[in-house]
C-alpha positions as CSV (number, residue, x, y, z in Angstrom):
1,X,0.0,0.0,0.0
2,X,3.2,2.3,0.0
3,X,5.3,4.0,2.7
4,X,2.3,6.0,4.2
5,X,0.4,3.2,5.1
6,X,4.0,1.1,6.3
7,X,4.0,3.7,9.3
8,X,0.5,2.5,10.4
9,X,0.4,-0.4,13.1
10,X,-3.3,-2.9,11.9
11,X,-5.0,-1.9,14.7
12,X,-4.8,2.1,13.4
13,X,-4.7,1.2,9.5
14,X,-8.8,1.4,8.4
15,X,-9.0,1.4,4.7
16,X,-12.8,2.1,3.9
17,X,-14.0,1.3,0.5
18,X,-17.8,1.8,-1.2
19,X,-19.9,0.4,1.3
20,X,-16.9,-1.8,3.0
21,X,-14.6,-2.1,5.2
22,X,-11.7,-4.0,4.6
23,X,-9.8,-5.3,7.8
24,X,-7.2,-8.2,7.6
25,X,-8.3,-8.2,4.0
26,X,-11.4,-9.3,4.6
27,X,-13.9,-7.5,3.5
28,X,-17.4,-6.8,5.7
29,X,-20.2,-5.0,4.5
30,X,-20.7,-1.6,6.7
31,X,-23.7,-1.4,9.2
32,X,-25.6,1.6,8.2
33,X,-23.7,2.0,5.0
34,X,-26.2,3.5,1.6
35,X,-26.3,2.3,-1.4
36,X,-23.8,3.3,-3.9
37,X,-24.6,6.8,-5.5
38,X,-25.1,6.1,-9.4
39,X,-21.8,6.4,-11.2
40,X,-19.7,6.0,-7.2
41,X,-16.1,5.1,-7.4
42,X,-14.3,3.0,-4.4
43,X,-13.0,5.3,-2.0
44,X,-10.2,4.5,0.3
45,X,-9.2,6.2,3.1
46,X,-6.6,5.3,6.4
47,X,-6.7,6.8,9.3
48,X,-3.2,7.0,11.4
49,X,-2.1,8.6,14.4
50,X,-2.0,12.1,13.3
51,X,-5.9,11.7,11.6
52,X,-6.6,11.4,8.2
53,X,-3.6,10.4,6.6
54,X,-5.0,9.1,2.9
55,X,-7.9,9.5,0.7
56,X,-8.1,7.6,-2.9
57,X,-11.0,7.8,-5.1
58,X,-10.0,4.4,-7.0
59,X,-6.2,4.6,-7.6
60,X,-6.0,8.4,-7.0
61,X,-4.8,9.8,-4.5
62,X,-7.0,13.3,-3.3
63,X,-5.6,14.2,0.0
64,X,-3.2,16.6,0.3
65,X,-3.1,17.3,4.1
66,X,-5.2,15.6,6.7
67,X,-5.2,17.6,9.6
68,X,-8.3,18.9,11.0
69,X,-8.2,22.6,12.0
70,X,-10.3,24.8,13.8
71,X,-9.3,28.4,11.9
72,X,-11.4,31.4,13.4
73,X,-14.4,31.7,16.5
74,X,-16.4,34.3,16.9
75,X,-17.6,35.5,20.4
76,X,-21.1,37.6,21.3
77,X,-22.3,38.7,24.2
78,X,-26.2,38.0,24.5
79,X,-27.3,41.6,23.8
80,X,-25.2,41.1,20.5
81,X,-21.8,43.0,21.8
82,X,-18.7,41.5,20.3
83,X,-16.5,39.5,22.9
84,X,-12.8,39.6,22.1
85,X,-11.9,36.0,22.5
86,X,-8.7,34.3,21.2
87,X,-9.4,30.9,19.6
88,X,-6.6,29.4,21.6
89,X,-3.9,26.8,20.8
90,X,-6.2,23.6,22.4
91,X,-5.2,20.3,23.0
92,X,-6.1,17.8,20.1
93,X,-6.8,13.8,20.7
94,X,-7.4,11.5,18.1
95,X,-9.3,7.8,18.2
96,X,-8.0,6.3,15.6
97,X,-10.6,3.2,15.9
98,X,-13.7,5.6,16.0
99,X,-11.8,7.9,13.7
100,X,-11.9,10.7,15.2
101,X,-10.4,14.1,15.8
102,X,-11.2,16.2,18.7
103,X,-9.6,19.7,19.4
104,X,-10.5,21.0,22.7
105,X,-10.5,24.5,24.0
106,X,-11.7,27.1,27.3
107,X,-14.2,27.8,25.8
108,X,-16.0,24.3,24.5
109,X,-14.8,21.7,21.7
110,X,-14.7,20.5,18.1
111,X,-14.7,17.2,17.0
112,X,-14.9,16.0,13.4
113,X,-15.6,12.0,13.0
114,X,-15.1,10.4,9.3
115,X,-17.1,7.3,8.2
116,X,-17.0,5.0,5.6
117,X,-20.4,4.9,3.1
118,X,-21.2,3.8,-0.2
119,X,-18.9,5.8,-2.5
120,X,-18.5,8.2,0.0
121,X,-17.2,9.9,3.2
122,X,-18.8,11.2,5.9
123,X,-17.8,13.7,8.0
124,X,-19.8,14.5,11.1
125,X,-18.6,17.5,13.1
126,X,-19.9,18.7,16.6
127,X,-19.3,22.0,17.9
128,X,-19.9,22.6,21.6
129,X,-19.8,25.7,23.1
130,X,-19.4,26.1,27.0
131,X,-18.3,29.5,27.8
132,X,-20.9,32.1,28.9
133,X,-20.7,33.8,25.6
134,X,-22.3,33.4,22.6
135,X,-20.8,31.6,20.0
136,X,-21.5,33.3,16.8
137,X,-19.6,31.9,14.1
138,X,-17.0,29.2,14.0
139,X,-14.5,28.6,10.8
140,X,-13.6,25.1,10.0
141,X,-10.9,23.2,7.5
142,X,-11.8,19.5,7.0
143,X,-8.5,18.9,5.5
144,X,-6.6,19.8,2.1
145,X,-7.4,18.1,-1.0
146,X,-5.6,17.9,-4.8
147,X,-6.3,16.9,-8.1
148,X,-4.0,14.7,-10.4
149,X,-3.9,15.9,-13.3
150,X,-5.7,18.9,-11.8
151,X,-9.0,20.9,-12.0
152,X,-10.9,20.8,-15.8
153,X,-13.8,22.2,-14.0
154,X,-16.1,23.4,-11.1
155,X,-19.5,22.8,-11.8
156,X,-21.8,25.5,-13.0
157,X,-18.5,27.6,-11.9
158,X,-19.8,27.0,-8.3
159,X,-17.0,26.4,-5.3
160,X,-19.0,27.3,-2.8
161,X,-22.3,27.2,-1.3
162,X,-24.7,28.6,1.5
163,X,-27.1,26.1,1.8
164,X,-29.5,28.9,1.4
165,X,-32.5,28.5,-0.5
166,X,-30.2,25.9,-2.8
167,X,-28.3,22.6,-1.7
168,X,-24.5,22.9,-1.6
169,X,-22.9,20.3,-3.9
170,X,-20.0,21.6,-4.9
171,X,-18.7,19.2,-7.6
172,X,-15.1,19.0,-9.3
173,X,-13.9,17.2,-12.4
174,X,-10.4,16.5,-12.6
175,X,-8.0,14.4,-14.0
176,X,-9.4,11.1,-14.1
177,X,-12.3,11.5,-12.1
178,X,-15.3,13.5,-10.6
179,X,-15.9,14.8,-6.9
180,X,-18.8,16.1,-5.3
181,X,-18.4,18.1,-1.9
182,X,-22.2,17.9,-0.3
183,X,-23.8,19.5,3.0
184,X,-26.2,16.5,3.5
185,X,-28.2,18.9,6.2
186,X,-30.4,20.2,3.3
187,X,-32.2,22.8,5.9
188,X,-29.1,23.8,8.3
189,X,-27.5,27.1,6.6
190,X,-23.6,26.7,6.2
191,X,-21.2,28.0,3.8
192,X,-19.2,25.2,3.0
193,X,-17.0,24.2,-0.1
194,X,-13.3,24.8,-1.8
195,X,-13.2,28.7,-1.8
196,X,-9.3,28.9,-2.1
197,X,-6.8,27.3,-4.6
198,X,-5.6,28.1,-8.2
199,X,-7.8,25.2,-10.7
200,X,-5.4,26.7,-13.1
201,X,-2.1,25.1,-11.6
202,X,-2.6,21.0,-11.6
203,X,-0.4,21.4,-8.4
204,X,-2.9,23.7,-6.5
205,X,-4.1,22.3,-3.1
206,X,-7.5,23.0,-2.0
207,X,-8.7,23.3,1.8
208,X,-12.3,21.9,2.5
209,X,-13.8,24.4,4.8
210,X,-17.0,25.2,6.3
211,X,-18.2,28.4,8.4
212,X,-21.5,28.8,10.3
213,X,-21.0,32.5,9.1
214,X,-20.1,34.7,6.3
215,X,-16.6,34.5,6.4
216,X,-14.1,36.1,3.9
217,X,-12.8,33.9,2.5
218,X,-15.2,32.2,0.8
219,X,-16.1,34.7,-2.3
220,X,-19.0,37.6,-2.1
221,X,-20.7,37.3,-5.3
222,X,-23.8,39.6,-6.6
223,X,-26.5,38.6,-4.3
224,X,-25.1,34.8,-3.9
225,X,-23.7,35.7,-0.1
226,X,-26.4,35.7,2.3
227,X,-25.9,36.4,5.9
228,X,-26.2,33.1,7.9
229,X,-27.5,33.6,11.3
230,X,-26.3,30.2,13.4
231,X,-25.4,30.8,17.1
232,X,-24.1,28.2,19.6
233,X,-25.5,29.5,22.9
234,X,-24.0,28.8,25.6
235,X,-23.9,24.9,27.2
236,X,-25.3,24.0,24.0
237,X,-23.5,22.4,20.8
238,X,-24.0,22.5,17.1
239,X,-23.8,19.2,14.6
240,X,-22.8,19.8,10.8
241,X,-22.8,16.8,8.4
242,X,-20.7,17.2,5.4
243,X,-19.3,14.5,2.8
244,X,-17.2,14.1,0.3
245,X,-18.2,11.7,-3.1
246,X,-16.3,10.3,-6.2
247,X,-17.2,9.2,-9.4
248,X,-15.2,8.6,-12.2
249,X,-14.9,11.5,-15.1
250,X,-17.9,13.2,-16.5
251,X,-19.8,11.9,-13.4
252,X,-22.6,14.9,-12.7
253,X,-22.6,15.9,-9.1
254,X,-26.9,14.9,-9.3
255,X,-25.7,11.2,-10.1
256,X,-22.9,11.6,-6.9
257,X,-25.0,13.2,-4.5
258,X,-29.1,12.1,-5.3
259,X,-29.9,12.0,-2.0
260,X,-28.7,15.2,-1.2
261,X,-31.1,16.6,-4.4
262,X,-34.0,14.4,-3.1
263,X,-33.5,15.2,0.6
264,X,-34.1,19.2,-0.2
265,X,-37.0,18.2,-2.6
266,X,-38.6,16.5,0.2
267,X,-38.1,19.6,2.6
268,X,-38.6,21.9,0.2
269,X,-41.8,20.4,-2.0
270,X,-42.8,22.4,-5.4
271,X,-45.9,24.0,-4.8
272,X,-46.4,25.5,-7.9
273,X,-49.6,24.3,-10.3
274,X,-49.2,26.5,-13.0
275,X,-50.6,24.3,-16.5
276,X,-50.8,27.1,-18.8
277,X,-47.2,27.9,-20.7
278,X,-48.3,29.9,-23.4
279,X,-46.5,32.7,-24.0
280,X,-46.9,35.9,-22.4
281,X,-46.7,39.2,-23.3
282,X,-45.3,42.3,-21.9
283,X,-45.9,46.6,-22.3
284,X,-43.8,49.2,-21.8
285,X,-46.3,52.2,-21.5
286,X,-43.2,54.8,-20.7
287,X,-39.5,55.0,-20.4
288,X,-37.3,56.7,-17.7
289,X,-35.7,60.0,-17.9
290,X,-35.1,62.3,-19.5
291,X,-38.0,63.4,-19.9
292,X,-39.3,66.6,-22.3
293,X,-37.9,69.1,-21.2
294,X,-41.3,71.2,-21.5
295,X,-42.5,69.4,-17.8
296,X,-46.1,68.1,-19.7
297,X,-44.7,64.7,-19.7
298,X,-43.3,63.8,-16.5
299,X,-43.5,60.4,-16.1
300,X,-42.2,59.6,-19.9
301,X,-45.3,57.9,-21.2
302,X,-45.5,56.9,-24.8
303,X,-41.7,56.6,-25.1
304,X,-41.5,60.4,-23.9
305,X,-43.4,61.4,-26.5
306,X,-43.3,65.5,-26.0
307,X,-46.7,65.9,-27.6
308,X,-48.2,64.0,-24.3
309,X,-49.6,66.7,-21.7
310,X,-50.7,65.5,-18.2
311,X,-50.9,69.1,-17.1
312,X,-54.6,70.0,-18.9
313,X,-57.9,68.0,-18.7
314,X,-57.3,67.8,-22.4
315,X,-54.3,66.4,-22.5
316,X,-54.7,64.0,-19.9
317,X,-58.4,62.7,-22.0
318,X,-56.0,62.3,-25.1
319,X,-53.5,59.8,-23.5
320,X,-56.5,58.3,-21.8
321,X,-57.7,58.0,-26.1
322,X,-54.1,56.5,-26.8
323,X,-53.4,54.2,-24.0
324,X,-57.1,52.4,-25.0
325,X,-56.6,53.2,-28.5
326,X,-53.3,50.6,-27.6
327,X,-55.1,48.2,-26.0
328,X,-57.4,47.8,-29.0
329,X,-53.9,47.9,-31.5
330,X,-52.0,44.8,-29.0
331,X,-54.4,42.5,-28.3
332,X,-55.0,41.1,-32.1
333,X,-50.9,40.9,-31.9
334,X,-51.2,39.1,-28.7
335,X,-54.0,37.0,-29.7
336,X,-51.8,36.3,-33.2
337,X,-49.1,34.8,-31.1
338,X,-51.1,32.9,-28.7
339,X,-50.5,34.6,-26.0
340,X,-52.1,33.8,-22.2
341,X,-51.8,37.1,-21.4
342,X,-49.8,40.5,-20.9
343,X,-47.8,41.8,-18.1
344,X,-48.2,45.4,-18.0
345,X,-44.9,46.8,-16.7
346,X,-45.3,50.5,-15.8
347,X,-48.8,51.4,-15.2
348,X,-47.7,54.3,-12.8
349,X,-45.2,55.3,-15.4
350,X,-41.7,55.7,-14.8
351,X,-40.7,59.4,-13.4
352,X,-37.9,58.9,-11.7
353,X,-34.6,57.3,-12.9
354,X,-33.3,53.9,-11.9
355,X,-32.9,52.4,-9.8
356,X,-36.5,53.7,-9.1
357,X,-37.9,53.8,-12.6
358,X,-40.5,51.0,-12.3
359,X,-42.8,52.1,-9.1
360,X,-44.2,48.7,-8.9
361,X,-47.0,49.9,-6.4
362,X,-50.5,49.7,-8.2
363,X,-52.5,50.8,-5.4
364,X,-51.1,54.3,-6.4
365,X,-51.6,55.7,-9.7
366,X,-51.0,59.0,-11.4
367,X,-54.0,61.3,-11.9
368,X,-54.0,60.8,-15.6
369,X,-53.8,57.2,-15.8
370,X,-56.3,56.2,-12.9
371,X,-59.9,57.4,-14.7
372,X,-58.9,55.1,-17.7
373,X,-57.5,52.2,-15.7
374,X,-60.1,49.7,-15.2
375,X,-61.4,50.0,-18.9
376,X,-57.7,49.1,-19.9
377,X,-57.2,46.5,-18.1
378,X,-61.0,45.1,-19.0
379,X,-60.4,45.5,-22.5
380,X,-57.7,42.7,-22.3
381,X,-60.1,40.9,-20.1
382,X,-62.7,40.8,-22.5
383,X,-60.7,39.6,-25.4
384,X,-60.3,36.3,-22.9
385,X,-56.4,37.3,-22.0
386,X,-55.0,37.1,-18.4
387,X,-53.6,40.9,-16.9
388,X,-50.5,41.3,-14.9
389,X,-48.5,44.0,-13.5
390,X,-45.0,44.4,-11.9
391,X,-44.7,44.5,-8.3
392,X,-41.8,45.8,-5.6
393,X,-41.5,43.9,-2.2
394,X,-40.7,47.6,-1.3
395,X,-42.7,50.7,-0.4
396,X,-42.0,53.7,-2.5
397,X,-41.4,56.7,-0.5
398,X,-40.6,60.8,-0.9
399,X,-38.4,63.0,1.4
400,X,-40.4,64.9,3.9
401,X,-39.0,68.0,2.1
402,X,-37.5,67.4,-1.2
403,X,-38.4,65.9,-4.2
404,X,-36.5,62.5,-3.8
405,X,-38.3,59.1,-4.4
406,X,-36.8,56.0,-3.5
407,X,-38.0,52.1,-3.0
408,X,-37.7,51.5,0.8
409,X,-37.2,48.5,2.8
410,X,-40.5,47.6,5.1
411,X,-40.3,45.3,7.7
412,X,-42.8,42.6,6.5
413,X,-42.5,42.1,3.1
414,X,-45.1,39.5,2.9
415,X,-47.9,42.0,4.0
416,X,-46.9,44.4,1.6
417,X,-46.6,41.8,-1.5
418,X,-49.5,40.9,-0.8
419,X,-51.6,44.1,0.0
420,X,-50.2,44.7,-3.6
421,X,-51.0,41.7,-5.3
422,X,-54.8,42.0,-3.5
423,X,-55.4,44.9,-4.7
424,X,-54.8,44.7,-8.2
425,X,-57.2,41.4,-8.2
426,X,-59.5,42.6,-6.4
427,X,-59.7,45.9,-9.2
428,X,-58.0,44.7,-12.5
429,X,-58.2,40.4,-11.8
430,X,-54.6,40.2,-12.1
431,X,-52.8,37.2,-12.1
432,X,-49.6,37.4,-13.8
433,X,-47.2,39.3,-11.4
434,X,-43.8,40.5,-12.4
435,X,-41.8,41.0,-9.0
436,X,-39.2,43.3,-9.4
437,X,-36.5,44.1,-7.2
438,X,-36.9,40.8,-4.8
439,X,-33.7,42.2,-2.9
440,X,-32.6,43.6,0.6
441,X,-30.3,46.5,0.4
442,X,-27.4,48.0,3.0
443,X,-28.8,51.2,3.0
444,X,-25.6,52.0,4.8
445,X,-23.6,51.0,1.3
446,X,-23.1,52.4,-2.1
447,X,-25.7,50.8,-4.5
448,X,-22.6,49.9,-6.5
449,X,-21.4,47.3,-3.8
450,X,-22.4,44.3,-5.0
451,X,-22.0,43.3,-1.1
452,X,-24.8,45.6,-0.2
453,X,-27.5,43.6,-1.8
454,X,-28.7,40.3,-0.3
455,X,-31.9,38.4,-2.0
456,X,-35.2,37.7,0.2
457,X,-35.5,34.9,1.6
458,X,-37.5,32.4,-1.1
459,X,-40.0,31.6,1.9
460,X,-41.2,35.3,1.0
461,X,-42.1,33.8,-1.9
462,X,-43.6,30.5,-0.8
463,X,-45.6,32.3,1.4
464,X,-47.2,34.5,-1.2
465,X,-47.9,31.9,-3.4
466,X,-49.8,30.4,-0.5
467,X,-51.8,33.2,0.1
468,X,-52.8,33.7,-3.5
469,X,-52.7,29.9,-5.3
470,X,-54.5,31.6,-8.3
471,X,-51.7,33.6,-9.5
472,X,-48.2,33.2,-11.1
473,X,-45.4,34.3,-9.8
474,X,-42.4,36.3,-11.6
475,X,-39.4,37.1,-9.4
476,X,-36.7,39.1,-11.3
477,X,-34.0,37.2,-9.2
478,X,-34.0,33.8,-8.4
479,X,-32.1,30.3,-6.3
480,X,-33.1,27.3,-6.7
481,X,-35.9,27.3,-4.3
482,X,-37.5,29.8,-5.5
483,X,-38.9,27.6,-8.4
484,X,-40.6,25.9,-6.1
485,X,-43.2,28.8,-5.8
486,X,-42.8,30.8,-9.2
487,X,-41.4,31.1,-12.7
488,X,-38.8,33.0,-11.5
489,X,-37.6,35.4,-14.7
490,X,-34.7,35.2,-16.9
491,X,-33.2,37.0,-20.2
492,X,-32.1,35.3,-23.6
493,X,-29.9,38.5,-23.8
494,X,-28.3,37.5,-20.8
495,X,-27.3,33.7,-22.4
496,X,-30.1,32.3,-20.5
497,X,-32.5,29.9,-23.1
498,X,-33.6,27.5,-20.3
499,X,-34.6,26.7,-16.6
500,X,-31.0,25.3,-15.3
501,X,-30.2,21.7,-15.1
502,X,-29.4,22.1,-11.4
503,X,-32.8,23.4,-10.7
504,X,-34.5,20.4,-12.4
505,X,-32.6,17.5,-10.6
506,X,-34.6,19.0,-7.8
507,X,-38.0,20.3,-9.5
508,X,-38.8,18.5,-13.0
509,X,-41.8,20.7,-13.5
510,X,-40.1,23.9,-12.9
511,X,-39.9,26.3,-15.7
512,X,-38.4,29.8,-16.9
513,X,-40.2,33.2,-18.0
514,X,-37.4,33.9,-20.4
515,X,-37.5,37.7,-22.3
516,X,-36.6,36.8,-25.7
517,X,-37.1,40.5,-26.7
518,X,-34.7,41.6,-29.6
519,X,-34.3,44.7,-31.5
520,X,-33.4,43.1,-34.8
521,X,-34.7,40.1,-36.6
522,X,-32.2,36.8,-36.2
523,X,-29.1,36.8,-33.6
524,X,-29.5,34.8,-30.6
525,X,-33.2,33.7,-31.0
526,X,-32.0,32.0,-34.3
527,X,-28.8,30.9,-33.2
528,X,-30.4,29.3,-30.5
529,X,-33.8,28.2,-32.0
530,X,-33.3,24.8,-31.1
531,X,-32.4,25.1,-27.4
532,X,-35.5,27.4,-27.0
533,X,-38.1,24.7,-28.6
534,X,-36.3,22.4,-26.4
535,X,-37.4,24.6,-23.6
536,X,-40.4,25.1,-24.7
537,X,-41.3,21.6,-24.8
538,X,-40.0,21.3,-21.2
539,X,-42.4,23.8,-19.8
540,X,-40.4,27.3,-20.2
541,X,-42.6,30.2,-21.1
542,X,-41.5,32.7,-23.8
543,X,-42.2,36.4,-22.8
544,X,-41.8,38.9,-25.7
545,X,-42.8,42.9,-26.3
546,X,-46.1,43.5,-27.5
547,X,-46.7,46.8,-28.0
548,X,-45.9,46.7,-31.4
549,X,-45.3,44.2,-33.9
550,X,-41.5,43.3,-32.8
551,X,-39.0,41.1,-34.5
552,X,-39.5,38.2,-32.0
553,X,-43.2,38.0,-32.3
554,X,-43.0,35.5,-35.4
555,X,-40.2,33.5,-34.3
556,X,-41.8,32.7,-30.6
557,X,-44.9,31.5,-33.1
558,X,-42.8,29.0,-34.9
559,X,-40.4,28.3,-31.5
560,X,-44.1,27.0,-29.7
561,X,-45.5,24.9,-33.2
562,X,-42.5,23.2,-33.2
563,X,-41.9,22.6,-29.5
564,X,-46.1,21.4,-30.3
565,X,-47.1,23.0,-26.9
């Protein structure tokens, strides 16, 4: 077995394969042990004196360093205070027969045990905390791994994860094989993963770490690095169960880790019931500044169109004329393409810039567009076509004394998505519900830190779906979760023509609002004509611009007859 293994007496040396355990070179099937994951490879691993000391997914070798390190703590006091609290050198024991590493400090413990599974190991790690302080955060390092013939790939370009509103299955392909890193407590928040390393230099060694909080060294990426909120209070412990899986190359990390994808579709059930996927389409009734520069058209409707005046009775009847006059000119065009209905973006117009622009607050509508509302919405109605609008989880708001506008964070969400989306059934009979926005902000930051911005919670979401099961759903941001309760929205522009792979290991039935709008005839919705029918015939839903008769109207026609849906 080589001279690592030479230094190991056979009471210490416990080479674990899938699903066995080979002592005296007999093997014994393990108690407890799963059945391989589709696609597992044999995994070896010894356990010496000084812990982990070899881990081989068939004949390669994937541990770099085996020792088990407790990196950072964090300390609170119970009204939140920080505590200034030194980690501490601690004693470390190891039991090699239950294989097991403990490192022991003032102020509690951390123990991390491996055991042998079906193509896999598990770690199970128990943090106790028994000082009189809070513990707030802990940092941990598994152990070092590397890659012969080093790293091809990270999956979806993912290293890490939060195990927020989305599993954490980190998986690698390397070399000669495949590796999945999993959190197997699909509800327990934890960033875990390989956050550190160079996949670029086949040398690079990776650490395996996991933190109860939002540490930095694992990446901040645009709304992808929530805050995790775990305390260890004090006299009590924590439990974290991690593993590590192997397949050989081109092995998926849903074929390594299954359970982990069932286990979150189990906690975390779809329900969305949603049959129609007809396309849908959208209007633009204004656009942002600047606007004339006359002041009769402040909130830019009919592309700022400097003829509209909102300041006279008379002007205000004649874009009451146009905006039904519109309604009669889009619904043959929506009707044309099949459509199950229009999404009507701006119906409070769009006076302020961005990051304002769209108000997203129906319940409030300029004087010139309030009279003529309800018969533009009915007209729609009539001609048998579902009505939406776009929604903000926020409250727009004005300075006290100033002219400012801006979208403000409220304290319960829920009750003001909802207010929102009650009211405009209860008037209009909306159901299709664009929700812009679905974000928390750091209004202590700079809208450009990307930092600042954190996504709500997808139990928002759940939990307005819930209250209103006759409505669909349309959050501008999205993780996997949130397909559970909505089509969450997407761009073709943005190189998105499908709901991801990832998402349906875990929902099959999910599906995509995708904007395929385009301001010339061909690119990317003929380059990628056949990925979009494939969509289509999965369940995606194509949204497009009609207002007018736009370049993608005819091809989302022929997209749907040949997708037959």
């Amino acid at each position: 077995m080589g001279h690592l293994f030479q230094k190991l007496s056979p009471q210490i040396l416990c080479t674990l394969f899938a699903g066995a355990t080979m002592l005296s070179g007999a093997p014994h099937r393990c108690l407890g042990a799963q059945p391989p994951a589709r696609n597992a490879r044999s995994v070896q691993a010894a356990f010496g004196h000084d812990g982990l000391a070899s881990l081989k997914s068939g004949s390669d070798e994937l541990l770099s360093d085996g020792r088990f390190d407790v990196k950072t703590v964090l300390f609170t006091r119970p009204d939140g205070t920080a505590v200034n609290r030194p980690l501490g050198t601690g004693k470390q024991t190891i039991d090699p027969k239950a294989r097991r590493v403990t490192r022991a400090y003032d102020w509690g413990a951390v123990s991390c045990t491996a055991t042998p599974a079906a193509g896999r190991v598990n770690f199970d790690i128990a943090i106790s905390n028994h000082s009189g302080d809070v513990l707030s955060g802990v940092l941990i390092q598994l152990l070092t791994l590397k890659f012969p013939g080093g790293v091809k790939s990270f999956e979806d370009g993912l290293r890490t994860g939060s195990n927020v509103d989305k599993p954490t299955v980190v998986g690698v392909e390397y070399g000669s094989g495949a590796l999945a890193a999993a959190n197997d407590d699909v509800t327990q928040p934890l960033y875990f993963g390989l956050p550190t390393g160079d996949p670029k230099k086949p040398d690079s060694v990776f650490p395996l770490l996991a933190a109860t909080y939002r540490d930095a060294v694992f990446p901040s990426a645009w709304m992808a690095s929530p805050r995790i909120d775990r305390p260890i209070y004090p006299g009590e412990s924590a439990h974290l169960h991690l593993s590590l899986r192997t397949g050989p190359a081109g092995a998926a990390p849903d074929t390594l880790a299954t359970d982990v994808y069932r286990k979150y579709a189990a906690a975390y059930p779809s329900h969305l019931t949603w049959k129609d996927r007809r396309p849908i389409g959208y209007l633009n009734l204004s656009v942002t500044v600047p606007h004339p520069g006359n002041g009769k058209n402040p909130r830019g409707w009919f592309n700022n169109d400097p003829a509209v005046d909102v300041t006279t009775p008379e002007g205000r009847q004649a874009l009451q004329t146009r905006l039904l006059d519109l309604a009669d000119h889009c619904i043959p065009l929506l009707k044309a393409t099949d459509a199950q209905g229009v999404i009507i973006w701006d119906i409070e117009g769009q006076e302020y810039p961005h990051a304002m622009s769209y108000v997203g607050d129906p319940r409030h509508l300029p004087a010139e567009v309030d009279p003529v509302a309800d018969r533009f919405f009915q007209k729609f109605r009539d001609a048998g076509l579902r009505v939406g609008v776009c929604l903000r989880p926020q409250k727009p708001m004005k300075t006290l004394y100033g002219d400012i506008a801006e979208q403000v964070q409220v304290a319960d969400h829920l009750y003001n998505l909802n207010d929102k989306i009650a009211y405009a059934k209860k008037r209009w009979g909306c159901t299709l519900f664009y929700v812009d926005s679905n974000v928390h902000f750091d209004l202590g930051s700079s809208p450009s830190d990307e930092k600042a911005y954190e996504l709500l919670p997808a139990r928002l979401f759940q939990d307005a779906a819930t209250a209103n099961p006759d409505v669909l759903l349309i959050p501008e941001q999205q993780t996997t979760r949130y397909y559970a309760y909505g089509a969450p929205y997407d761009e073709l522009k943005q190189d998105i023509a499908a709901t991801p792979a990832a998402v349906r290991r875990i929902y099959p039935d999910s599906f995509t609002v995708i904007s395929v709008a385009t301001d010339t005839s061909g690119g990317p919705l003929d380059t990628r004509r056949a990925e979009l029918i494939d969509s289509v015939r999965h369940g995606d839903i194509l949204l497009f611009r009609a207002w007018y008769e736009t370049p993608e109207m005819k091809p989302v026609q022929e997209i749907y007859q040949a997708a037959k849906r």
